[in-house]
Backbone as a ProteinNet text record, in pm:
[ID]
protein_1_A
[PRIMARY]
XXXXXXXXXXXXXXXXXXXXXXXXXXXXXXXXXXXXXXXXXXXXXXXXXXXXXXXXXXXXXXXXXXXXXXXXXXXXXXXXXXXXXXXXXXXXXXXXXXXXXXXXXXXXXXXXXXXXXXXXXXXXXXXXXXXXXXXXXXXXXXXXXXXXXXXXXXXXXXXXXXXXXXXXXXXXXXXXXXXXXXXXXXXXXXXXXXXXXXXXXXXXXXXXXXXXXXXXXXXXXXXXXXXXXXXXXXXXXXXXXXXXXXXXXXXXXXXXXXXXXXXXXXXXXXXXXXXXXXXXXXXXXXXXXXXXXXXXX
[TERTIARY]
86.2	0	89.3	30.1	159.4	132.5	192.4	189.4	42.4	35.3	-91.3	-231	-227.7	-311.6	-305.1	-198.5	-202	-301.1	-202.8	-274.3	-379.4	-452.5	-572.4	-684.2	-631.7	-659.5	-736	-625.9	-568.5	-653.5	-624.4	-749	-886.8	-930.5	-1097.7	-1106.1	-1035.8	-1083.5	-1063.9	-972.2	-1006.1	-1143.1	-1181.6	-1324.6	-1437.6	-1452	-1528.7	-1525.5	-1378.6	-1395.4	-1475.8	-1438.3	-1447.2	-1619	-1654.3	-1856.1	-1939.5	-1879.2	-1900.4	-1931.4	-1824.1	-1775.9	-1814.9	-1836.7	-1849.3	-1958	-2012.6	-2104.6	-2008.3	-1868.9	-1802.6	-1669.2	-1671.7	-1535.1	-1567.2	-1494.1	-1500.1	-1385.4	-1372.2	-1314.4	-1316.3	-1233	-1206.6	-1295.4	-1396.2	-1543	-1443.9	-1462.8	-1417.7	-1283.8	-1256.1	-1103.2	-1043.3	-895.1	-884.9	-887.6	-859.9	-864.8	-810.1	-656.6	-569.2	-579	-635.9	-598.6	-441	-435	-352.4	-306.8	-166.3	-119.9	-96	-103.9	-211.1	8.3	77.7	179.7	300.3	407.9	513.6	645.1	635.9	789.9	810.1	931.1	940.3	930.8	859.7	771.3	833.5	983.4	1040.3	1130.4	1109.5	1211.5	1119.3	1124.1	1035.4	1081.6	1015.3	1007.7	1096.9	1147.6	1184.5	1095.6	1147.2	1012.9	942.3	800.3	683.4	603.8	483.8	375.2	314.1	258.7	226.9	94.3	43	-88.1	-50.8	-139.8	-181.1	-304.5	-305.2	-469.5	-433.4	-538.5	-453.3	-600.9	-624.4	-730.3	-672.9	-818.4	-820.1	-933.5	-924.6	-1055.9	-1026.7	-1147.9	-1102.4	-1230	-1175.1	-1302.3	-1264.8	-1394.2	-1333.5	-1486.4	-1496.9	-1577.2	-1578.8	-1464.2	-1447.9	-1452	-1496.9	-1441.1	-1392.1	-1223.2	-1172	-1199.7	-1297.6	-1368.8	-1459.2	-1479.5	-1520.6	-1669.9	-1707.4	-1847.6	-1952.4	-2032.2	-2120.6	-2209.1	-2200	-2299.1	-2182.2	-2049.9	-1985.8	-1976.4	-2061.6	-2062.7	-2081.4	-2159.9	-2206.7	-2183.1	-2023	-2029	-1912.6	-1979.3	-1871.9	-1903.7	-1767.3	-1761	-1681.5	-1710.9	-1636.2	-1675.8	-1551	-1511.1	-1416.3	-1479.4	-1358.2	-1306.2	-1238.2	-1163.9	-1082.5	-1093	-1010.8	-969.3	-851.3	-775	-707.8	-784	-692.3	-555.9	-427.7	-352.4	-323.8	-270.9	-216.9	-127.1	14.8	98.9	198.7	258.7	337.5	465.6	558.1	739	795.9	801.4	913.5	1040.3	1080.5	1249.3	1342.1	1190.8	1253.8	1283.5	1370	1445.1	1424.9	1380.6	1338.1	1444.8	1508.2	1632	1682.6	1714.3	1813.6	1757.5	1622.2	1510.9	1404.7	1371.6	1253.9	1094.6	1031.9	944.7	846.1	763.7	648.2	469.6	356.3	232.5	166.2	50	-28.7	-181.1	-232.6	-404.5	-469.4	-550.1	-616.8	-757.6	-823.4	-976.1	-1026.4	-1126.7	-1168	-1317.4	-1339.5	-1456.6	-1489.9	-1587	-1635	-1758.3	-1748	-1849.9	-1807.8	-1901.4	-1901.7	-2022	-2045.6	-2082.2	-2105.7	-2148.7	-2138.4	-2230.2	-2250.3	-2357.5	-2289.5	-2424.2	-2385.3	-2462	-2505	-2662.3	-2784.3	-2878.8	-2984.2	-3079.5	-3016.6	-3140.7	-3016.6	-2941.3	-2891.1	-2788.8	-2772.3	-2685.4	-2689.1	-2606.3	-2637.2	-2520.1	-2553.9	-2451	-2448.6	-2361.5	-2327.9	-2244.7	-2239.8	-2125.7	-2128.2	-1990.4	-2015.2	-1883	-1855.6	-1696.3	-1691.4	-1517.6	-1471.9	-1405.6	-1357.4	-1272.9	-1193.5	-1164	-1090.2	-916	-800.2	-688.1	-592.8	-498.6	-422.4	-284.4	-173.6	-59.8	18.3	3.8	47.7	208.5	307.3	412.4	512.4	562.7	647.3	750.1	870.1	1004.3	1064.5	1134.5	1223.7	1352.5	1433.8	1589.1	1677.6	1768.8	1828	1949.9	2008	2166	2220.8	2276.3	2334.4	2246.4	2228.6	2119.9	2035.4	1993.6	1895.4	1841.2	1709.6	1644.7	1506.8	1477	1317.4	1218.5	1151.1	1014.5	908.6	934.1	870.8	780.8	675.8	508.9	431.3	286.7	194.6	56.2	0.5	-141	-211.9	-306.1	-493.8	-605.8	-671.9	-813	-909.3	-973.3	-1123.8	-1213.4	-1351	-1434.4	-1556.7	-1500.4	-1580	-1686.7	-1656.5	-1721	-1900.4	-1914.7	-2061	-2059.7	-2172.4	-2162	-2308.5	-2345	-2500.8	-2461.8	-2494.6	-2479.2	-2539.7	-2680.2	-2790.9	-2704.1	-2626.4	-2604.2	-2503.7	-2495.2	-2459.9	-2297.1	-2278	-2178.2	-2147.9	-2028.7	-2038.4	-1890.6	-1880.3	-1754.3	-1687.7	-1723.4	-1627.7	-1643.3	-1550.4	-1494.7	-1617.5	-1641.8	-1685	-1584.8	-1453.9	-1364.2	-1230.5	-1180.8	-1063.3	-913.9	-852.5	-740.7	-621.8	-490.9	-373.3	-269.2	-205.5	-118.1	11.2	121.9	238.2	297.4	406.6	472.8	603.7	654	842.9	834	917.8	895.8	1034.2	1089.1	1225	1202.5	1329.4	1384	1503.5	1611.9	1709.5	1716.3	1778.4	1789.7	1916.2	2016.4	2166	2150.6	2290.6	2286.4	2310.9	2254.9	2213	2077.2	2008.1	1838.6	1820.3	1847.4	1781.9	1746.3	1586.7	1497.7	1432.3	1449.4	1325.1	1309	1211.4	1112.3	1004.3	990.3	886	818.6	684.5	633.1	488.7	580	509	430	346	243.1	233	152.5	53.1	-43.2	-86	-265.6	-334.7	-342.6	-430.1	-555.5	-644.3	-789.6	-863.6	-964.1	-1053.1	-1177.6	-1222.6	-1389.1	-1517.2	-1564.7	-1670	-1787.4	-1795.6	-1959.2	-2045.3	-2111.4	-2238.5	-2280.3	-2155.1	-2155.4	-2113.9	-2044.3	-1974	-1832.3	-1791.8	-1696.7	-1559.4	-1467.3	-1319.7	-1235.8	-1218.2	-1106.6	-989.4	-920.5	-819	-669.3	-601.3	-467.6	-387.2	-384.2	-312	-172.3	-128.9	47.2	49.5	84.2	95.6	201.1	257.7	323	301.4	323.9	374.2	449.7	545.8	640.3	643.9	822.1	808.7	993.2	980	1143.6	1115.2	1226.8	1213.3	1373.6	1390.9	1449.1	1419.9	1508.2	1466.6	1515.1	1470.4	1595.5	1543.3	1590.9	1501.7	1454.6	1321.4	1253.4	1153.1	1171.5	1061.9	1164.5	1016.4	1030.4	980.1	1022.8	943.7	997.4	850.2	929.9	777.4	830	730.8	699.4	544.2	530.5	427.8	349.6	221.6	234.9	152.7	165.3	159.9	167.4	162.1	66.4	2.8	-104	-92	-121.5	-162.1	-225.3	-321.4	-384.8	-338	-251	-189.6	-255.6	-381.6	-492	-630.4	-703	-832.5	-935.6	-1016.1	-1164.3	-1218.4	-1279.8	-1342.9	-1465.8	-1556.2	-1626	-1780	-1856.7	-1997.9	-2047.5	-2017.8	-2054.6	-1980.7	-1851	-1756.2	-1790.6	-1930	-1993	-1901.4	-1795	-1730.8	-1631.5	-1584	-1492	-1336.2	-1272.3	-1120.4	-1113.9	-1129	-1169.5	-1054.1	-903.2	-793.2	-808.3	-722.7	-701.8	-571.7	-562.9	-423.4	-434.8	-357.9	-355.2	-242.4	-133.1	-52.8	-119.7	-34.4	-94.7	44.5	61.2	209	146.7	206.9	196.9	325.7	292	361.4	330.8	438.1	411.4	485.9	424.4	524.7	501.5	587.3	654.7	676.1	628.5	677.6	719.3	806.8	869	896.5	848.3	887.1	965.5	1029	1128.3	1103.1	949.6	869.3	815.5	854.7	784.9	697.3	567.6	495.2	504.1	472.9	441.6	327.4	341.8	222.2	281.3	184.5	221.6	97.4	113.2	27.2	67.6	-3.9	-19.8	-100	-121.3	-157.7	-188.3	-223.5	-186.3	-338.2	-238.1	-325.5	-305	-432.3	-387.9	-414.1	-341.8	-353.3	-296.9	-293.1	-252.2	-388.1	-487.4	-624.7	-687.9	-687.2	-776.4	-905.8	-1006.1	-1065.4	-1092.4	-1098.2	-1080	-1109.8	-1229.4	-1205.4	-1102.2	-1082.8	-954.7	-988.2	-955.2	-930.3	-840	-831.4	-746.7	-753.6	-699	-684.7	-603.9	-627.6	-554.7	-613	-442.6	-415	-328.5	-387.1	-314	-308.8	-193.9	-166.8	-98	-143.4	-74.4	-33.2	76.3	122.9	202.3	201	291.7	264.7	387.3	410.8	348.6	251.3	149.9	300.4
-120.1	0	124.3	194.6	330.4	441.8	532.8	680.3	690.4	762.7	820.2	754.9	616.1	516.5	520.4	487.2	456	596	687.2	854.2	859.1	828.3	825.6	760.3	604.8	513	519.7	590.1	648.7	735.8	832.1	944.6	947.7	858.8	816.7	715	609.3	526.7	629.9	790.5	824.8	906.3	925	993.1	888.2	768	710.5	688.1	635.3	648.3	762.6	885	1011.1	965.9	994.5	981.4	925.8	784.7	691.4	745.6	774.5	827.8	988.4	1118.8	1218.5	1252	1217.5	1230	1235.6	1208.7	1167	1246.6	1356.4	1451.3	1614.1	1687.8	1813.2	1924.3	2051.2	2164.1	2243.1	2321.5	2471.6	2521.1	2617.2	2741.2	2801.5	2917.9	3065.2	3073.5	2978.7	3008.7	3050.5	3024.7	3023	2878.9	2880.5	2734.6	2634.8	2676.5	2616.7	2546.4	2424.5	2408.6	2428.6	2532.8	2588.3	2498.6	2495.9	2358.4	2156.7	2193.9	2068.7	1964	2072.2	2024.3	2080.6	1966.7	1980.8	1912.6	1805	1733.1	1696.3	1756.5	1670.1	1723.8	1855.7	1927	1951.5	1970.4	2058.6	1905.5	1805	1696.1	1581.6	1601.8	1508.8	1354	1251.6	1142.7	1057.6	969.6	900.9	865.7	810.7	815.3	691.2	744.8	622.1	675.3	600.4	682.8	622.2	753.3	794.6	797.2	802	829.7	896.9	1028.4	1063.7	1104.3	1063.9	1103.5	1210.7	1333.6	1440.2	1438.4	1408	1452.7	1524.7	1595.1	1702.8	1761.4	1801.5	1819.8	1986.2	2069.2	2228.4	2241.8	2324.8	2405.9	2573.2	2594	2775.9	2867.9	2934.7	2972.6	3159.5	3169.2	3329.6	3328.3	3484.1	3526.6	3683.8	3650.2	3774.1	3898.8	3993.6	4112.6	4175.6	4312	4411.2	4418.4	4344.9	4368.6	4287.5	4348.2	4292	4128.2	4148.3	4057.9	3888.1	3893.9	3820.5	3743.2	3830.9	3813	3614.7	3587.3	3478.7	3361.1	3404.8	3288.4	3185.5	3021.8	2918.8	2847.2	2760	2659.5	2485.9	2428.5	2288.2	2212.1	2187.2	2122.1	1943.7	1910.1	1780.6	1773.9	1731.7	1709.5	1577.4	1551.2	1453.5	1438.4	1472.4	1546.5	1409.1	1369.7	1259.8	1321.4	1240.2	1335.7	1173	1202	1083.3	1164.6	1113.2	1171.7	1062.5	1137.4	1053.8	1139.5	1081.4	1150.2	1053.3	1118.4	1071.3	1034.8	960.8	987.8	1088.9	1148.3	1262.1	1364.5	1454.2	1554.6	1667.6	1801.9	1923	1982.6	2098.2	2201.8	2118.6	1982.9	1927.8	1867.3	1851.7	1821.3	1671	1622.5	1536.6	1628.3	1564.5	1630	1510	1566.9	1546.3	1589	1495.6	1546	1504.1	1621.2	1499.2	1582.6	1549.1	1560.1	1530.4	1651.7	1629.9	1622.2	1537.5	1520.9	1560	1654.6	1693.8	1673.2	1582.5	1587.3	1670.7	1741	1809.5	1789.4	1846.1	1799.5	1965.8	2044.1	2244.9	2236.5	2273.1	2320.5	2462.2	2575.2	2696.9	2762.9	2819.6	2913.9	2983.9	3109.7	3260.5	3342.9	3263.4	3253.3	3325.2	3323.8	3364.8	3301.6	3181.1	3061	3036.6	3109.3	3146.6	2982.1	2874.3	2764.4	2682.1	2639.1	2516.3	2431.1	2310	2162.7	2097.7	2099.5	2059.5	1986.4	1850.4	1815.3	1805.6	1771.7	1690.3	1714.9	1745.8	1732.6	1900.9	1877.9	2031.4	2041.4	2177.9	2186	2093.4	2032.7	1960	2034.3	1979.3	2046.8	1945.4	2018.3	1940.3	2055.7	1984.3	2050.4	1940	1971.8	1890.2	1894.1	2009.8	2020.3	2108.8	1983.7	2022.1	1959.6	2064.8	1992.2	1997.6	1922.9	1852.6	1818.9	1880	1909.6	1854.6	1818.8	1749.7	1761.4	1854.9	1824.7	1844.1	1744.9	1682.1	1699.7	1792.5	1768.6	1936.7	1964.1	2011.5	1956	2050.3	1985.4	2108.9	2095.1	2207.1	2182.4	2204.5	2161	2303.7	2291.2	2474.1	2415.8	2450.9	2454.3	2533.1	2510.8	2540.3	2443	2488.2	2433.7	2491.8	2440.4	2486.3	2423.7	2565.6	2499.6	2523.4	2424.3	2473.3	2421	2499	2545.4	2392.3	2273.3	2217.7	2190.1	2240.8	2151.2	2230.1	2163.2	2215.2	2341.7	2407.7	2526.9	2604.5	2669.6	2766.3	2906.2	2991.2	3139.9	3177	3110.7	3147.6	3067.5	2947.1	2911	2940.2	2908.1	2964.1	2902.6	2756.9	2718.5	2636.2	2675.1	2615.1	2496.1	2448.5	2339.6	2386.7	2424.7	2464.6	2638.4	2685.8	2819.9	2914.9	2822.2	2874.2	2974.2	2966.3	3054.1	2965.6	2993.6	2979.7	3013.8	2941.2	2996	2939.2	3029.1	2990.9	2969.4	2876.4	2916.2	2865.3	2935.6	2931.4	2899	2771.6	2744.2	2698	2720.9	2696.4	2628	2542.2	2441.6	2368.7	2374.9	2351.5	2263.8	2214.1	2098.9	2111.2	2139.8	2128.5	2037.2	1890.8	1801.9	1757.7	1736.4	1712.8	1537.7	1519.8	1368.5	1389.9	1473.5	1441.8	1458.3	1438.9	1452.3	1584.3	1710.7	1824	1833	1909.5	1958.9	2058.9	2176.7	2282.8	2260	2263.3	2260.2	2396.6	2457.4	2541.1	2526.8	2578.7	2533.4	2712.6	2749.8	2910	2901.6	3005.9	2993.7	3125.6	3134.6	3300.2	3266.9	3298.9	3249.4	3372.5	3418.8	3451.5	3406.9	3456.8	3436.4	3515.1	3467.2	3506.9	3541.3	3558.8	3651.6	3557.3	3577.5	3458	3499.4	3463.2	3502.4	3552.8	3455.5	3430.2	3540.2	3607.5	3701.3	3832.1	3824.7	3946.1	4000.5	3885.8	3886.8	3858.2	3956.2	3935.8	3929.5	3794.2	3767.4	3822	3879.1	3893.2	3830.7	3851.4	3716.5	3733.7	3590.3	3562.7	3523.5	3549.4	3494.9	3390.8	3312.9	3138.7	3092	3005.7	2890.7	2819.1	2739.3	2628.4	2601.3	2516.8	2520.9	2433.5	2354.4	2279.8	2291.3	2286.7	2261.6	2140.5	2044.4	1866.3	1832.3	1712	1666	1522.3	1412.9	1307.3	1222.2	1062.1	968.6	884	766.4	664.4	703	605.4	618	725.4	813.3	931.3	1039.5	1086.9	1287.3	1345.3	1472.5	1548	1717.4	1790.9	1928.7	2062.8	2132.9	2252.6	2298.4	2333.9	2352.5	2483.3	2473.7	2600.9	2626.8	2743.8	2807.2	2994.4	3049.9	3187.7	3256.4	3313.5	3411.1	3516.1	3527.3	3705.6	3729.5	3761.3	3815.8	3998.3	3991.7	4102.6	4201.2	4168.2	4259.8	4241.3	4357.8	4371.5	4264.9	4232.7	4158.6	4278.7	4232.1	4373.9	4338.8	4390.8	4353.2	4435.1	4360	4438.3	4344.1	4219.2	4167.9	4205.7	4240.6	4234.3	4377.4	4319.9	4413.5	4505.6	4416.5	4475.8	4591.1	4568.1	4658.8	4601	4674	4666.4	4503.4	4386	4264.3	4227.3	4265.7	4162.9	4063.9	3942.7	3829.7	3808.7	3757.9	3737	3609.5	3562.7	3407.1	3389.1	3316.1	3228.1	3106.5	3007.5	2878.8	2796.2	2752	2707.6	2578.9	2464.8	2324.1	2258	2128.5	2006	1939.2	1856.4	1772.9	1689.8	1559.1	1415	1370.9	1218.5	1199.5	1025	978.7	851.7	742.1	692.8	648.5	567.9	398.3	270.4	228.9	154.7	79	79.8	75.5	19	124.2	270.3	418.1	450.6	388.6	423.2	530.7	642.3	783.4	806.5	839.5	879	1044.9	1136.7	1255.9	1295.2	1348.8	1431.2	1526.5	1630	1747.9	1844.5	1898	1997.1	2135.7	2239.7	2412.2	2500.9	2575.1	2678.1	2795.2	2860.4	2996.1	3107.9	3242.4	3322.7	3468.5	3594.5	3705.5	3687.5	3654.2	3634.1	3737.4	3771.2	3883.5	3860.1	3877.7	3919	3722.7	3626	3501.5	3421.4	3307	3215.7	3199.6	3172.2	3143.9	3069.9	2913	2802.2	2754.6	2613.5	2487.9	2391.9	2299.3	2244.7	2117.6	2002.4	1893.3	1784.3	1738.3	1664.4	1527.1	1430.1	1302.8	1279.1	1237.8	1262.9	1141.1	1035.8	960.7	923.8	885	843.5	740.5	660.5	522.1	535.3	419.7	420.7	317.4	321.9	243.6	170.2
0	0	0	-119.6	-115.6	15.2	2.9	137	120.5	44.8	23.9	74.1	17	81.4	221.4	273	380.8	498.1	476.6	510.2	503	405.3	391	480.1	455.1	572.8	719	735.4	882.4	900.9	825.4	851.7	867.2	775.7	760.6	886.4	888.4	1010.6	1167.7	1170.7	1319.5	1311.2	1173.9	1179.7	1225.6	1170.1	1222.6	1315.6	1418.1	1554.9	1618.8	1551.3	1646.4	1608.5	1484.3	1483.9	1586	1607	1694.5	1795.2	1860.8	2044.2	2033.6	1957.2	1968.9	2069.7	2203.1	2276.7	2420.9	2402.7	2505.6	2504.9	2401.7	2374.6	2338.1	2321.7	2348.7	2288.8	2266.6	2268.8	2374.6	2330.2	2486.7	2434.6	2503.8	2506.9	2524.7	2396.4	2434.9	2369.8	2301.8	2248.5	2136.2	2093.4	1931.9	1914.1	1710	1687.8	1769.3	1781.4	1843.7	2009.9	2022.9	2173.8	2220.4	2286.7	2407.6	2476.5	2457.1	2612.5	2551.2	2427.1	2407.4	2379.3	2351.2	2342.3	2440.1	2422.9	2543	2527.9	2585.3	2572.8	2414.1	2377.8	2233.5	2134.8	2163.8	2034.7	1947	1961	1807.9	1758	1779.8	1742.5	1612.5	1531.1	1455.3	1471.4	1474.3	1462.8	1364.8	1376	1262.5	1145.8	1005.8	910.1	940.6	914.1	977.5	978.7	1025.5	1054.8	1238.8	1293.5	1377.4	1396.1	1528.9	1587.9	1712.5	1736.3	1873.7	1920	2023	2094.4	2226.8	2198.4	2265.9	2324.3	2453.4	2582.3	2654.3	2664.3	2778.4	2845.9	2944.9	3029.5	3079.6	3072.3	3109.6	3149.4	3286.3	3347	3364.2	3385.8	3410.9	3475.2	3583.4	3609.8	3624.6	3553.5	3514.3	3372.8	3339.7	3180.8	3224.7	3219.8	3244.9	3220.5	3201.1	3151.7	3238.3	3237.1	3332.7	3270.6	3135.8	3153.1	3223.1	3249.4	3375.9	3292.5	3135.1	3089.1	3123.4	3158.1	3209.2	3346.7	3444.9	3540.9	3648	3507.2	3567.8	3476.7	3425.6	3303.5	3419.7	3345.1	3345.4	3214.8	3196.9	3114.8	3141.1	3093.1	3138.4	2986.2	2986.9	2793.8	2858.5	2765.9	2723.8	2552.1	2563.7	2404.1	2385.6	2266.2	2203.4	2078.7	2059.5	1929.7	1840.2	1747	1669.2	1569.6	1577.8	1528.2	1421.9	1266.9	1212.7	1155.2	1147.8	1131	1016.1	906.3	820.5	798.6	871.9	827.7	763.3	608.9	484.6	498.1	434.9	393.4	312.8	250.2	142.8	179	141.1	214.9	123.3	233.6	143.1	256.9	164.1	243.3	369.6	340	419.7	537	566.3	637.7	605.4	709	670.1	628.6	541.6	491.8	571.4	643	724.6	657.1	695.1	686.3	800.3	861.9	910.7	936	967.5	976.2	1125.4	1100.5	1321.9	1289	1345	1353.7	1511.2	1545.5	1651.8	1726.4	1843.5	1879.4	1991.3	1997.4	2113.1	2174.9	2328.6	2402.4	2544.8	2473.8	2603.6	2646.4	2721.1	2836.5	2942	2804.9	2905.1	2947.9	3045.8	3139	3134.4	3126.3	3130.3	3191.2	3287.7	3410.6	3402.9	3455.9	3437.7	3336.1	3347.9	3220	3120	3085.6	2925.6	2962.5	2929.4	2902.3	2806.6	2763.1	2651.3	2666.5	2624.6	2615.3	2456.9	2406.9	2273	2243.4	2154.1	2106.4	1963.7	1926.6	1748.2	1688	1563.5	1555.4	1559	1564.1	1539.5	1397.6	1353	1225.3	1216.5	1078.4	1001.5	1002.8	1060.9	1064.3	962.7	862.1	815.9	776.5	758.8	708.6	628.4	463.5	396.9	382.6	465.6	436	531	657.5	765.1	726.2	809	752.8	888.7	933.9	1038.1	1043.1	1135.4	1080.6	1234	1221.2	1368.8	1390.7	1476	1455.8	1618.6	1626.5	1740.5	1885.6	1954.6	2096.3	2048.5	1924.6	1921.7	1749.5	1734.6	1679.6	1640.1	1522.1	1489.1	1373.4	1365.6	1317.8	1252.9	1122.7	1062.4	969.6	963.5	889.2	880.2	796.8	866	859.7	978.4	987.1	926.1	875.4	805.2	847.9	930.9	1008.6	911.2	825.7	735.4	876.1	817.8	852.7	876.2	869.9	902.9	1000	1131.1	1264.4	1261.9	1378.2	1399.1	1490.3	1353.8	1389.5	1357.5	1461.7	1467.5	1506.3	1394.8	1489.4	1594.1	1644.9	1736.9	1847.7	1793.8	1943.5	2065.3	2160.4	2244.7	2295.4	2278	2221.1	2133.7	2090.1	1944.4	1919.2	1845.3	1839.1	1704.6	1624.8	1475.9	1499.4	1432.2	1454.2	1333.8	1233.3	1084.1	1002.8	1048.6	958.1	925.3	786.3	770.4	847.6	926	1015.6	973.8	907.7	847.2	1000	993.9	1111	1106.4	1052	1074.4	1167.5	1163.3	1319	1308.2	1401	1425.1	1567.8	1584.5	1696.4	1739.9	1848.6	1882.4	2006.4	1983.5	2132.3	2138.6	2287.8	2300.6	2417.3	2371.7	2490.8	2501.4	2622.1	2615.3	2660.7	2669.6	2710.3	2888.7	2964.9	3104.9	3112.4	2998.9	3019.7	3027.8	3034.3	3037.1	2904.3	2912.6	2775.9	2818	2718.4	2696.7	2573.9	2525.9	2435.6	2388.1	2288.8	2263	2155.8	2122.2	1953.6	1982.8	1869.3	1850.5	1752	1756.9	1603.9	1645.8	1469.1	1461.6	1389.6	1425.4	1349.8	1291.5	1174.1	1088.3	1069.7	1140.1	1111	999.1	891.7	834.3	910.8	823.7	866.9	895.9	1001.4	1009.9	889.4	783.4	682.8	750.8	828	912.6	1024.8	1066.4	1182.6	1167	1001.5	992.3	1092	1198.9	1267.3	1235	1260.3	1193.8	1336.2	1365.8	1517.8	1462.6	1589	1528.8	1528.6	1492.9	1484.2	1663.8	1633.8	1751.9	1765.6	1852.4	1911.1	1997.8	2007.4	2085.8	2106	2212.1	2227.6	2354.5	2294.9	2425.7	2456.1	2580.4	2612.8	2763.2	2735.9	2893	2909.9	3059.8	3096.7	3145.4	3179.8	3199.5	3211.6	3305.7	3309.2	3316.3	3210.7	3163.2	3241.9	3296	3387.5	3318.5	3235.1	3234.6	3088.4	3118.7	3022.5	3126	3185.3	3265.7	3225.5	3241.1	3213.1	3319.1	3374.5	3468.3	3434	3433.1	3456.1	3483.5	3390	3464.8	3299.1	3261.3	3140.4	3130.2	2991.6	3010.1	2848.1	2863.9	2730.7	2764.2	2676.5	2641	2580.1	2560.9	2413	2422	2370.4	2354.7	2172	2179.5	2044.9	2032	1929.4	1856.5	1747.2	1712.7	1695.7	1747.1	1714.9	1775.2	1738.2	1769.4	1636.6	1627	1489.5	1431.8	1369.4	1247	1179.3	1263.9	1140.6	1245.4	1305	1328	1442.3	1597.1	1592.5	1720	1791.5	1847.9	1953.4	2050.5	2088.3	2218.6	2161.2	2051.6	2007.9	2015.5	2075.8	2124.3	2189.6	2174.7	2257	2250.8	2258.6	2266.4	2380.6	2351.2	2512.4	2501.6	2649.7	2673	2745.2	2788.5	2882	2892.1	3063.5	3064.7	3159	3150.5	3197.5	3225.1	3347.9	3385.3	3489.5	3493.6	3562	3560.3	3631.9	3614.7	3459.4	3460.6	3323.1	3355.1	3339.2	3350.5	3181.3	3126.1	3026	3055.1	3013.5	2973.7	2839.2	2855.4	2678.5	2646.7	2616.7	2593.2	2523.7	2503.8	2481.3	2321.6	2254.7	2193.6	2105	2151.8	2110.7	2136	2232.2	2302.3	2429.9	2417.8	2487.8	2524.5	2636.2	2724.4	2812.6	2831	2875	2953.8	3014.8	3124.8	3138.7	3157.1	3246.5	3283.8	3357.9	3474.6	3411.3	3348.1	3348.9	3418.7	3512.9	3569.7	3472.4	3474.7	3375.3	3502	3435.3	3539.5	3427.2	3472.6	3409	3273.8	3340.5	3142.4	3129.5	2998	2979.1	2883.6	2882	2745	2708.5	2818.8	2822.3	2902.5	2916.8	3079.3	3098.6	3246.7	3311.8	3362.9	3394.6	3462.3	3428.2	3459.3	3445.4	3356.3	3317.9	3192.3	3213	3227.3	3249.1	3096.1	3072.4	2940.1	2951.6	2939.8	2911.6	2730.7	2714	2563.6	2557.1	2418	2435.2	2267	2178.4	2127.8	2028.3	1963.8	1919.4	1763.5	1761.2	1615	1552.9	1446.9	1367.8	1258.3
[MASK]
+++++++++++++++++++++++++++++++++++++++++++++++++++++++++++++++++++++++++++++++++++++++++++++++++++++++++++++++++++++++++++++++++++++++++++++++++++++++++++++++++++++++++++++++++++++++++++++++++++++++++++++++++++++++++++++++++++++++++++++++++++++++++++++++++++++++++++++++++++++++++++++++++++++++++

């Protein structure tokens, strides 16, 4: 069976999983495309060539939305997620690099009140994510990873409703992604993006682009990892359009935890972790816990 086949494969059989089970998974309420946090140990080091699977869970609650207007007063949310990732790294070499693809399928299952009656519970899939062309470069105890992602507009989506699981816009997102690990086990790790958002049709709403990363410090023994991780944001323009009631709506967010790491003999990975957010603006603020797990198909 050639690449292509196989990719393919792969891809369609995690949709049917996800169809199946979509009553039992979820997205972040209130966010950008991008789940926040969702990566850590490892991030900028590509894989040997093969193909890959990951399943990225996560569970988030939040009973603030950082903002001084009063119609906020009484918001919470509580999300689960489960991010299918299929991943294929080549042997073929572009500017001296492995040339990488891979594809994310998303199910959701939110949950937000905004009190006074106003709640709703929703699931079903989220946007369709793919990047037909990452390249992966390695030299001696570091290592980086430059692309981009493309969120189309698939998931389920209602303007009337109250939460929603697909974004309804096109989101380009450029990314650079590094690992520096020595031979006494120390690793930091980071993976940045900028996200270019389009215009929602439906709302007349133009989000505006965001700044991201993630990031972990760790020290490795073994086949274990342990260290201290999180992510960063900050959105670098306004939303605009004639839907973006509020006007000036930038957000900001950091989010810092534990993160453990485990790594078989076999290439089986498993990851956890922890992030509190704190310094949020214009954003719920809670917590966010992720078991992420990994292997080679």
């Amino acid at each position: 069976m050639n690449f292509f086949k196989r990719f393919f494969l792969i891809t369609a059989t995690l949709l049917v999983l996800l169809v199946l089970g979509q009553s039992a998974m979820a997205t972040e309420g209130g966010g950008g495309a991008y789940a926040n946090g969702s990566e850590g140990f490892m991030t900028g080091a590509m894989p040997p060539p093969g193909n890959y699977l990951v399943s990225y869970n996560t569970f988030y609650t939040a009973d603030n939305f950082a903002n001084d207007n009063p119609a906020f007063d009484n918001f919470s949310v509580e999300s689960t997620a489960t991010i299918l990732r299929a991943i294929h790294v080549s042997e073929r070499q572009i500017l001296g690099g492995n040339w990488a693809m891979h594809a994310l399928l998303v199910a959701a299952d939110v949950d937000v009140n905004m009190g006074s009656g106003a709640q709703q519970n929703r699931s079903g899939m989220g946007d369709f994510i793919f990047n037909p062309l990452a390249i992966g470069w390695h030299s001696g105890n570091w290592h980086w990873i430059a692309g981009m992602d493309i969120y189309l507009p698939t998931g389920r989506y209602d303007r009337d409703a109250l939460a929603n699981i697909g974004r309804n816009y096109v989101t380009l997102e450029p990314l650079f992604a590094f690992t520096y690990r020595n031979p006494k086990g120390y690793e930091f790790s980071m993976k940045t993006m900028f996200d270019h958002n389009f215009e929602n049709k439906d709302t007349q709403y133009q989000s505006g682009h965001e700044l991201h990363a993630d990031f972990v410090a760790a020290r490795h023994v073994g086949n274990w990892g342990a260290g201290i991780g999180g992510y960063v944001y900050r959105q670098v323009s306004s939303d605009s359009g004639e839907g973006a009631a509020f006007g000036d709506f930038k957000g900001r967010a950091i989010a810092l935890g534990p993160q453990f790491s485990y790594t078989s003999t076999a290439g089986f990975n498993i990851q956890g972790r922890y992030q509190h957010e704190f310094d949020v603006r214009n954003r719920p603020e809670g917590s966010k816990f992720w078991l992420n797990i990994s292997l080679p198909l």
